[in-house]
Backbone as a chain_set.jsonl record, in Angstrom:
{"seq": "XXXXXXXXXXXXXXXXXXXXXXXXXXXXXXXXXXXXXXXXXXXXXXXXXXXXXXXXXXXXXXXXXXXXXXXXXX", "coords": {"N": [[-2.241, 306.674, 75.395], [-5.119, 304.87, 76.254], [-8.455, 305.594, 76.596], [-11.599, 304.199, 77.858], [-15.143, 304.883, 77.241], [-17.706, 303.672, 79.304], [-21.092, 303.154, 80.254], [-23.298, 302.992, 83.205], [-25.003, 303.429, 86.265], [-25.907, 305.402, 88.656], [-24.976, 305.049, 91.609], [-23.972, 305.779, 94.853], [-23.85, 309.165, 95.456], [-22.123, 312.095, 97.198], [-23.173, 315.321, 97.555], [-21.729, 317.329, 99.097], [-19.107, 316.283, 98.233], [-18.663, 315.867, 96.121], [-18.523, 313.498, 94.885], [-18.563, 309.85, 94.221], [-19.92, 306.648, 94.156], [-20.774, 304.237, 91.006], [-22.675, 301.728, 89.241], [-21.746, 299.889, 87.172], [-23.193, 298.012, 83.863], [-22.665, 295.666, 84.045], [-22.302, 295.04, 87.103], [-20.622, 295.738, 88.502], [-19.126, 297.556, 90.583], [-17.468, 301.206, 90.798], [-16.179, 303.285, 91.772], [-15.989, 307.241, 91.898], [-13.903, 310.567, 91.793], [-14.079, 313.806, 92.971], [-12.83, 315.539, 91.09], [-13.358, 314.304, 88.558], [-16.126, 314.182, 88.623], [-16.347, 317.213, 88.726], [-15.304, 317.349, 86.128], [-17.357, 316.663, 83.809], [-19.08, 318.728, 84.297], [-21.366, 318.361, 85.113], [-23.659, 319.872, 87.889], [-25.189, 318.276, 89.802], [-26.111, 314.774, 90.823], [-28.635, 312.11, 90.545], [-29.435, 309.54, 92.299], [-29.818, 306.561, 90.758], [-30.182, 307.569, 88.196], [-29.021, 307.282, 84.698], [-25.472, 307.176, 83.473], [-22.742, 307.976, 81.412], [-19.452, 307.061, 81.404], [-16.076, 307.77, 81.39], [-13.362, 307.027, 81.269], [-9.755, 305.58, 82.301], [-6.18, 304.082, 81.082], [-5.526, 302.548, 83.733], [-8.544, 302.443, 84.642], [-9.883, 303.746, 86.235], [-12.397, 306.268, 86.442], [-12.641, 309.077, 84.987], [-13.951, 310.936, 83.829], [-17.51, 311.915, 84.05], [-20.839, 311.823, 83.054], [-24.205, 312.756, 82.277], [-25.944, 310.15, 80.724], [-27.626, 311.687, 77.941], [-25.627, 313.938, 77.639], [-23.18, 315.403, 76.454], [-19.438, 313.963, 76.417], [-16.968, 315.471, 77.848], [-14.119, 316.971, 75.644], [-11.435, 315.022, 75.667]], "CA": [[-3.163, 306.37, 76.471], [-6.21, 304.585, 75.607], [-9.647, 305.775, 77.198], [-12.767, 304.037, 77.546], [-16.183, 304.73, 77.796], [-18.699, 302.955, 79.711], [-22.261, 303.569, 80.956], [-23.965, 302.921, 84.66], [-26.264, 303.751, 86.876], [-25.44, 306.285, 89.861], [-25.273, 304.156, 93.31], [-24.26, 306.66, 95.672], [-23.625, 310.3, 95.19], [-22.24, 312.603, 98.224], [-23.26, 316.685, 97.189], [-20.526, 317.991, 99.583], [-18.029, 316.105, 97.872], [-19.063, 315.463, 94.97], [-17.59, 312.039, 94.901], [-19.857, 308.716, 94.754], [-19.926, 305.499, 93.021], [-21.675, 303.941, 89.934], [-22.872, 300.265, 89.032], [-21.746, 299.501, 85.589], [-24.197, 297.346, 83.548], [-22.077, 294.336, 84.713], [-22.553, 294.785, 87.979], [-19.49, 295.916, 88.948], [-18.867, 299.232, 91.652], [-16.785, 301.901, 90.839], [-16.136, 304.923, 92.505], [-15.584, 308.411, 91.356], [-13.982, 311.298, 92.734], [-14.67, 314.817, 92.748], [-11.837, 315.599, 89.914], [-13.834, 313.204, 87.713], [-17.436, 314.548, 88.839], [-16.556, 317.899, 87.94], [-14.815, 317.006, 84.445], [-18.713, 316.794, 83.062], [-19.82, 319.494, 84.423], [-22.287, 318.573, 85.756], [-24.367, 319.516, 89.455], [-26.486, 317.662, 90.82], [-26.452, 313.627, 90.133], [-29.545, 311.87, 91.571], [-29.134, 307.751, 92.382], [-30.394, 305.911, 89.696], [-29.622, 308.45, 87.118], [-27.971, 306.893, 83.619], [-24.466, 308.101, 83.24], [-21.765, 307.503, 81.12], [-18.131, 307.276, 81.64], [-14.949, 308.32, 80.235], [-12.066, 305.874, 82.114], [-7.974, 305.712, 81.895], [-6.14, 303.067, 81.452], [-5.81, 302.062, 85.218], [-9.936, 302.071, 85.096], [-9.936, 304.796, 86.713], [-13.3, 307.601, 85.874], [-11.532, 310.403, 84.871], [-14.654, 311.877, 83.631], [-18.916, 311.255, 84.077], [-21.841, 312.819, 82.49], [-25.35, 312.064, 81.917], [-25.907, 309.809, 78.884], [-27.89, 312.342, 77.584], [-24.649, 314.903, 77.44], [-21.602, 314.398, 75.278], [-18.56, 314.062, 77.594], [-16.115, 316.289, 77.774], [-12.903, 315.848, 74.965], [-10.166, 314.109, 76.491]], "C": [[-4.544, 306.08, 75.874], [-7.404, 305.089, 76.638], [-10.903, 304.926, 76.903], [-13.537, 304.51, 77.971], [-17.299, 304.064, 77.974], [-20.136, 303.44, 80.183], [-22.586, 302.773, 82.328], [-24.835, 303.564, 85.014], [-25.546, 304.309, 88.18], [-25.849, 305.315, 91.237], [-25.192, 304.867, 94.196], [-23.556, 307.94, 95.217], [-23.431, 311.684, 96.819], [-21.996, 314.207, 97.279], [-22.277, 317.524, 97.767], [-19.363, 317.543, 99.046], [-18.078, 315.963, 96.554], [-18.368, 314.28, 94.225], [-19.024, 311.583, 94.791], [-19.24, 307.299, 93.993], [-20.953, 305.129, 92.049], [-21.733, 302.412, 89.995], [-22.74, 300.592, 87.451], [-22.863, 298.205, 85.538], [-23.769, 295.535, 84.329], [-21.967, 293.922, 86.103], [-21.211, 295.666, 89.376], [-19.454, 297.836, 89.081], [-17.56, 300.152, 91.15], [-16.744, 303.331, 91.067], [-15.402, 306.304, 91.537], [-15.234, 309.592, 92.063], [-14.311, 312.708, 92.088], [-14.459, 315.884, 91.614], [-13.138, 315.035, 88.408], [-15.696, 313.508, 87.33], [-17.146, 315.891, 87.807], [-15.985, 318.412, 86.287], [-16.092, 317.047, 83.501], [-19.212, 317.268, 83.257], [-21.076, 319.591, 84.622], [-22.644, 319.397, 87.414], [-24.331, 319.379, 90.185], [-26.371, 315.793, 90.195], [-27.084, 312.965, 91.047], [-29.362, 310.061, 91.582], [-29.964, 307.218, 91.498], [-30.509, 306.085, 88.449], [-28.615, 307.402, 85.978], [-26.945, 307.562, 83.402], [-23.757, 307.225, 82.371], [-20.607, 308.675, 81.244], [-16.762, 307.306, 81.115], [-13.804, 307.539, 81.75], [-10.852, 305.874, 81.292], [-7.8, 304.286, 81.811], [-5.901, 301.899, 82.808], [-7.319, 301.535, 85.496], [-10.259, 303.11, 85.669], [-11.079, 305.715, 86.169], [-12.309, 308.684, 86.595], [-12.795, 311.908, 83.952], [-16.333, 311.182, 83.72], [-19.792, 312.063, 84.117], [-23.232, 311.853, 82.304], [-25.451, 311.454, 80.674], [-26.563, 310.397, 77.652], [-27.232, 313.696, 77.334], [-23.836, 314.289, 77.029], [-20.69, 314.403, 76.649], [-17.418, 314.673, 77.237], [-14.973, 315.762, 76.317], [-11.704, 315.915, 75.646], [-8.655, 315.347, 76.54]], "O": [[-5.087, 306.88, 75.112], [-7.049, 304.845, 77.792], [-11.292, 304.91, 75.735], [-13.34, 304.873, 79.13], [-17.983, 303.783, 76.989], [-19.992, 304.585, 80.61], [-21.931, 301.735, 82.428], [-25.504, 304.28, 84.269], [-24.645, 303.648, 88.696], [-26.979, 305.035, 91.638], [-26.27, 304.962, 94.782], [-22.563, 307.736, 94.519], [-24.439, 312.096, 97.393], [-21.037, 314.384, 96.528], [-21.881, 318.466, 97.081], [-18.398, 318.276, 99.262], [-16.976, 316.002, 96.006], [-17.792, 314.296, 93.137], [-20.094, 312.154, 95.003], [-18.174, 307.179, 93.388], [-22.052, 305.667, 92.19], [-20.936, 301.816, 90.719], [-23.433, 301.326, 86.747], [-23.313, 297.572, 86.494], [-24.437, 294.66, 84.881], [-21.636, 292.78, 86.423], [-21.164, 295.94, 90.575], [-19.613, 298.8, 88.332], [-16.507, 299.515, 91.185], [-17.295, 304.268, 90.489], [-14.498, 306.23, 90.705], [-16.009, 309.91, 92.965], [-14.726, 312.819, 90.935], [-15.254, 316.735, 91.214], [-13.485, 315.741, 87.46], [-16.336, 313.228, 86.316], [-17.45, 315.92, 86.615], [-16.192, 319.413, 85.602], [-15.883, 317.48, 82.368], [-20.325, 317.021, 82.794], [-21.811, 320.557, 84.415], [-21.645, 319.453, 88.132], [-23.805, 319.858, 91.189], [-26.6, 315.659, 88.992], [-26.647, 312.925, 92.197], [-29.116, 309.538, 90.494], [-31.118, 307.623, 91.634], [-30.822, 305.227, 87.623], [-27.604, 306.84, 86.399], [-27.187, 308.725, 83.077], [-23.931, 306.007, 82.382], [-20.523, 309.903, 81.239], [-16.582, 306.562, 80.151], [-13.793, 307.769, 82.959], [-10.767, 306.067, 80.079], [-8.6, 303.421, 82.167], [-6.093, 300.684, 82.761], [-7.554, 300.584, 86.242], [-11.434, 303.358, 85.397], [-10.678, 306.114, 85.076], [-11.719, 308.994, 87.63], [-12.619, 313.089, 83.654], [-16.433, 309.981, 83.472], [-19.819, 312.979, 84.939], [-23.295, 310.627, 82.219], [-25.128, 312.031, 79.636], [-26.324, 309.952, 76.53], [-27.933, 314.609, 76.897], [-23.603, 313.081, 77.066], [-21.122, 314.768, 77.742], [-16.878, 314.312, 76.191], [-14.911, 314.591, 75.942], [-11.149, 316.914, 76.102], [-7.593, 315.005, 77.06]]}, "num_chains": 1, "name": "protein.A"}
């Protein structure tokens, strides 16, 4: 199973669920769920916030942390 990671920018972020989506640099939306939120242990993530992302091969975030934190190992 190959993983990538990518970086973005936090688009929306819901605190009760801890779900949201991100804008990768390309423009392109992808959502995250709450599995995936708390894989980086993070929080709190505020909209506009730099994150990067740890993705399956489906595309799928399977993990997302500030780019200023390592990200979890796989």
């Amino acid at each position: 199973m190959t993983r990538t990671e990518v970086q973005g920018t936090a688009r929306v972020f819901d605190p009760a669920t801890r779900s949201g989506t991100v804008l990768l640099d390309d423009g392109t939306e992808l959502a995250f769920d709450t599995a995936a939120f708390d894989a980086g242990g993070l929080r709190l993530l505020r909209l506009g916030q730099r994150v990067k992302m740890r993705r399956d091969d489906a595309g799928r975030i399977v993990a997302l942390t500030l780019v200023t934190l390592p990200l979890p190992l796989p």
